[in-house]
Each structure stands twice: as C-alpha cells, then as structure tokens.
C-alpha positions in Angstrom: 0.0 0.0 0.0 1.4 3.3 -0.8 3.0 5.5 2.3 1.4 8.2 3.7 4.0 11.3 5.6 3.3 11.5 9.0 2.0 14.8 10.6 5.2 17.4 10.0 7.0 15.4 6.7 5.2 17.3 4.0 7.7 18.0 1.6 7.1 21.5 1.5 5.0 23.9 4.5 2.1 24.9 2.7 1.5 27.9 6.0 4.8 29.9 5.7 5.2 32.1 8.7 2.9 29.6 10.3 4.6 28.7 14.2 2.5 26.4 15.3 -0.4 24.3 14.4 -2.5 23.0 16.4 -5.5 20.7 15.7 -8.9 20.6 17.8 -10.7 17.2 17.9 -13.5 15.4 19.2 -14.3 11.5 19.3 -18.0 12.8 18.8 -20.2 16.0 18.2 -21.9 17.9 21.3 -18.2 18.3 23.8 -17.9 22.1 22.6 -15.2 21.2 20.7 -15.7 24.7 18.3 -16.2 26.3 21.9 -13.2 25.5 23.5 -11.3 26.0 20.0 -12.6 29.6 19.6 -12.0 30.7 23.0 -8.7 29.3 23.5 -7.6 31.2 20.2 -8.8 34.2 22.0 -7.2 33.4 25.2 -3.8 32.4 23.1 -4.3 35.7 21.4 -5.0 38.2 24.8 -1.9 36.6 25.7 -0.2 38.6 23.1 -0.3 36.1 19.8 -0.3 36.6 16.5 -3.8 33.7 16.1 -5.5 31.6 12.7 -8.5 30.0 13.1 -8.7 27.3 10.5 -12.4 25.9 10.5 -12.0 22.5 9.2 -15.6 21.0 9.6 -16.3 21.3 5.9 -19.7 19.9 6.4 -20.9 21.8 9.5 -19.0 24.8 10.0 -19.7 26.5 13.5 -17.0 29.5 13.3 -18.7 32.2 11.3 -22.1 32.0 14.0 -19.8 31.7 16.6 -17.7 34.5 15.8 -20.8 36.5 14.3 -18.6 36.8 10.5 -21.1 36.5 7.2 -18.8 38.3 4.7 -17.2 36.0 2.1 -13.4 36.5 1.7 -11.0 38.3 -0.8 -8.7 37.3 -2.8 -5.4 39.1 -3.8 -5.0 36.7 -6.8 -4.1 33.8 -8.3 -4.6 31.2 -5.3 -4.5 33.7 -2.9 -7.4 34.6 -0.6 -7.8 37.2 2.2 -8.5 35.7 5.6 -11.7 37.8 7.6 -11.1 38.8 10.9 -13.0 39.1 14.2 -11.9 39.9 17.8 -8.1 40.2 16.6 -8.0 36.5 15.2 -7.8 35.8 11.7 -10.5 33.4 10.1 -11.1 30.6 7.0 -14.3 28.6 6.9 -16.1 26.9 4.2 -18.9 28.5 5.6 -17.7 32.3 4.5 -18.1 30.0 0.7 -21.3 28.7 0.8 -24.9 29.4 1.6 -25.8 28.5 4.7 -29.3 26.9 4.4 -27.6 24.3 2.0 -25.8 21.2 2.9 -22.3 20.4 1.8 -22.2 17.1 -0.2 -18.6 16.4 -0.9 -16.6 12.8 -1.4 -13.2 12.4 0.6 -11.4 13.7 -2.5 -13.1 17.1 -2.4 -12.2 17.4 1.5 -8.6 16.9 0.8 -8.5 19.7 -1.4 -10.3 22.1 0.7 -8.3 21.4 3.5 -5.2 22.2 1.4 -6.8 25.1 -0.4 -7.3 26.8 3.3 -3.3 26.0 4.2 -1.9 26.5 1.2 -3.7 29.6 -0.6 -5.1 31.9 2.5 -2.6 34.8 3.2 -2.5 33.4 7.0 0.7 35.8 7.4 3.1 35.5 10.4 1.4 33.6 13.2 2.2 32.3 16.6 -0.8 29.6 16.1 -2.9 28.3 14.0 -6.1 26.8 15.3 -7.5 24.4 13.4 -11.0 22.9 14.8 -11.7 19.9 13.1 -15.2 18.2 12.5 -16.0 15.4 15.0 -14.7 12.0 14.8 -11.6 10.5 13.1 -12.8 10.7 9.2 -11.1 12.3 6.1 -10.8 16.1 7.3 -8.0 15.4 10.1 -6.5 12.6 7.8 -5.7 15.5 5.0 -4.6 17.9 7.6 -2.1 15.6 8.8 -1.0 14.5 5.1 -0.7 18.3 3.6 1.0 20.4 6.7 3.9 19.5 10.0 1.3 20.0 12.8 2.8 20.9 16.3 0.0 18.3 17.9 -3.7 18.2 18.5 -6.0 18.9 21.7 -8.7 16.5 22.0 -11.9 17.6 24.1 -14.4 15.4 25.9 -16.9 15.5 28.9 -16.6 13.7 32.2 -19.0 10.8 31.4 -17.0 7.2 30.8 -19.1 6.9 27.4 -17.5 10.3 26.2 -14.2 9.0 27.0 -14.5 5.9 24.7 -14.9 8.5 21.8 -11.7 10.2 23.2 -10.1 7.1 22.9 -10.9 6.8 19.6 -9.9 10.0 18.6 -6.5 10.2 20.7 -5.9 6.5 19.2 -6.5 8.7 15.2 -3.8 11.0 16.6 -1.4 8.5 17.1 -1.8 6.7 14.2 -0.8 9.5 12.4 2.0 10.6 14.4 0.4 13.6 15.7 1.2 14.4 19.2 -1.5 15.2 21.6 0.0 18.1 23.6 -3.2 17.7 26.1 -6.8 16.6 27.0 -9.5 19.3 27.9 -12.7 18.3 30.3 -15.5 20.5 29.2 -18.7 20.7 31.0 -16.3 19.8 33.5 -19.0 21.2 36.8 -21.0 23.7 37.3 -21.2 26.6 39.8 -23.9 28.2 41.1 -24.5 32.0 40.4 -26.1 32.9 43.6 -24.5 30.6 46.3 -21.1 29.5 45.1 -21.9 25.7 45.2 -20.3 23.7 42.5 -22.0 20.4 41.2 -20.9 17.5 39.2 -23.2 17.4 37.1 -21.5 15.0 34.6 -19.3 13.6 37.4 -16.0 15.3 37.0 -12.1 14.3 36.2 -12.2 11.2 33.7 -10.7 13.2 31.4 -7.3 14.0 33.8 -7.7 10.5 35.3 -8.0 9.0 32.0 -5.0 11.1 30.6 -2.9 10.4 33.1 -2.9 6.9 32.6 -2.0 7.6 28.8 0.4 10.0 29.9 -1.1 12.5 28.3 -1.1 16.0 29.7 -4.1 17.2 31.3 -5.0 20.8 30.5 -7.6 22.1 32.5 -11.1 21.8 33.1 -14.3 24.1 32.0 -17.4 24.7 33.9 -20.7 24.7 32.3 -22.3 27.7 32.4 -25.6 28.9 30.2 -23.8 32.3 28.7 -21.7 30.2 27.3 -24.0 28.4 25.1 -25.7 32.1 24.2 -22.9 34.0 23.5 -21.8 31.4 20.9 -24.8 31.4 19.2 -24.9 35.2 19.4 -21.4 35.5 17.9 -20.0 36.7 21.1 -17.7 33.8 22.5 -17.2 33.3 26.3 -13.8 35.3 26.7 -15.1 38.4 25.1 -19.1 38.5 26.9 -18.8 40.3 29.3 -22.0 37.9 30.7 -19.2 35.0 31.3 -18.6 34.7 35.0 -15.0 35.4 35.7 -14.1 31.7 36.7 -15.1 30.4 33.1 -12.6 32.9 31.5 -10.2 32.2 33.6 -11.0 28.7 32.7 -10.0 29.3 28.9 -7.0 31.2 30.0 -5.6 28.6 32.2 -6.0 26.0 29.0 -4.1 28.5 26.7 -1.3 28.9 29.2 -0.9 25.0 29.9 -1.1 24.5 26.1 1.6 27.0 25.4 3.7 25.2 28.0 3.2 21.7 26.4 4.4 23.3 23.0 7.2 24.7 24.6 8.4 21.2 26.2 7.2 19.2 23.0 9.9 21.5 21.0 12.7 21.1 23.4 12.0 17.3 23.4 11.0 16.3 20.0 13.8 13.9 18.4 15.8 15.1 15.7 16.6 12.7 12.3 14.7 11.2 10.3 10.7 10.8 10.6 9.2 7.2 10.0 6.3 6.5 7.4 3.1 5.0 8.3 1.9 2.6 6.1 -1.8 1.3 5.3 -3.5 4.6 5.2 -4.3 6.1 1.6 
C-alpha cells in the first residue's frame, strides 16, 4: 500500500510564517469542541499572539455563527485569498463560501483539497498559532490535515462521562496513528457553579478526562465549567472570553487552557527527536 507522511513530513510547508499548528478534535459531536477552539484562540491571542482559526468541519462549519462573520473573503489573486477577521483573530471557513441553508455534499477527494486550499492559498501571514477545529470524529478532514501540513499536535476535548471518553479514545488513538502528538486533554462541561450561592456540582461527574489522561500519559490541560452564557454568546457571535455575561471563573478557565497549552508546545519542541521521521503505512 502506498505511504502516507506522518504529521510534520510534507515536503514542502504549505503555511509559511505559520509557528504552530494545532488541531482541535473530538471523538463525537456535542463536547464544545468549536467552543473550547474559539475561545482558547482568544485566550492564546489576549496573551499577546499573533492567532489563525482554521475551521475545518467542511460539512458543519460553526465558526462564522460563533464568531458572528457573514462576509465572504477576498482574494489578492491567483490562489491567494484574504483571511476575515473578528476579535483580533484571523478566520477561513467553508462556511464564508457557501450558503448556509444548503448542505455540503462532498466525497473524501473534495475534502482533501479544501483542506489544502485553506493552508496552502489563504494569506494566513506571520502567526504564533494556528487553530484548526476539526469536524468530529476521526474521518477524512484530520487525515488531509495531517498529510498536507507538519502539525505541532492536537488537543482533544471530551466531557466527564466514561461513554465520552470511549470516543476520546478513539480520537487520541486517530492522533497517534498518524503521528500527531497530543499536547493535552481538555474536560469540558467539566461542573458547574452556582451564580447565587457559590456551590459547585458535578453534574457529569467530574475528572475522567485527567484520570484517564494520566494513565496515557497525556497532559491534562484544564477543566471548563458549564455555564448557560456560554452556550448564548456562541450562538450570538460573542464567544465566552469576550461576553462580558461569562462569570470570571469560566474565562479564567479558557485562560488557564491557553497557558498550559503553550507550556506543552514549549516542552514538546525542546524534546521532539531530531533525524529522520518514519512512514506510516496502510492509510491512503
């Protein structure tokens, strides 16, 4: 069967000027995968970061509601195409392409192009990262990420429940396969604090993720309570870190996942081995 490159031996870098990249997953839909990629852009990028936000769910894109953007981009010319913007990030979505109330109906070869058509042609410029939020599950879209550009690693998302982390598995397992690191594990939904007396419930139970990571050795990077502003700023376009309806302790929640994932890219670079990277073989 013919060789695929693992993550980081594309011949060339399609994202010049491109630091890191770093991929978003989910084993399944309904974690806040798109939630917890948005916001810890923002909370990368109130750091003081140059931030991309690469949404890659070709058939479900979230990021323009999210981020309240309905323009369709620019281009300079020949394969070259403007990136919008919103709240200092820079954006690419299929949805900026197409009209919303229709339903994208591509085959895997289609994907594959898009993908590279978002790294390869958008004037991304000189970034610290690059978040890419990729649909949920382990089909084509993260397979042609990992093919067409050197990701840094990937941040996988679940809930607390035990049936959420059998998805996680499956998605950490994807990672793997194609030599992607995953630089850490995020618990969304993670409790939930009441407004008026401070109490915090489980409502999910609480720590499979970090349990469950540790005994991967995977890096755990924080927890995020559940709280209903969330949910309505996101569909309002305003996303948790920049509502000022967001209770201080879920902000600080993103913040403390941007700081422990700049950490893990930090150590992954001073660690990574040097020479020659090995081929995967079996996946076409």
């Amino acid at each position: 069967m013919a060789e695929t490159p693992q993550a980081g031996q594309a011949a060339a870098n399609p994202v010049p000027g491109v630091k890191n990249i770093i991929a978003v997953g989910a084993g399944k839909g309904g974690v806040g995968k798109s939630t917890v990629a948005v916001n810890l852009a923002l909370a990368l990028r109130e750091a003081g970061n140059t931030v991309g936000v690469m949404d890659a769910d070709v058939y479900g894109p979230s990021i323009p509601t999210m981020l309240a953007v309905n323009e369709q981009p620019r281009g300079t010319g020949p394969n070259s195409i403007d990136p919008l913007e919103a709240y200092g990030l820079k954006l690419m979505s299929m949805g900026f392409l197409l009209d919303p109330e229709k339903p994208m109906i591509v085959r895997g070869p289609i994907v594959h192009s898009v993908v590279r058509q978002f790294l390869g042609d958008v004037q991304w410029g000189e970034l610290d990262y690059l978040i890419v939020d990729l649909p949920p599950g382990t089909g084509d879209v993260a397979l042609s990420l990992a093919q067409s550009c050197p990701l840094t690693g990937s941040v996988v998302v679940s809930t607390p429940q035990d049936v959420a982390l059998l998805d996680v598995h499956k998605a950490v397992s994807m990672f793997r396969t194609l030599n992607v690191p995953v630089v850490g594990l995020v618990e969304n939904m993670s409790w939930y604090e009441c407004a008026k007396c401070g109490e915090r419930e489980e409502i999910f139970g609480h720590g499979g993720a970090q349990a469950w990571g540790a005994e991967q050795k995977i890096p755990f990077l924080g927890g995020v309570p559940i709280h209903a502003s969330v949910a309505v700023g996101g569909d309002e376009g305003k996303p948790a870190l920049v509502d000022e309806r967001t209770p201080e302790n879920v902000r600080e929640a993103f913040r403390a996942l941007a700081t422990q994932l700049a950490k893990q890219v930090q150590i992954l670079r001073e660690t990574a081995p040097s020479g020659p990277l090995i081929q995967i073989e079996g996946l076409s």
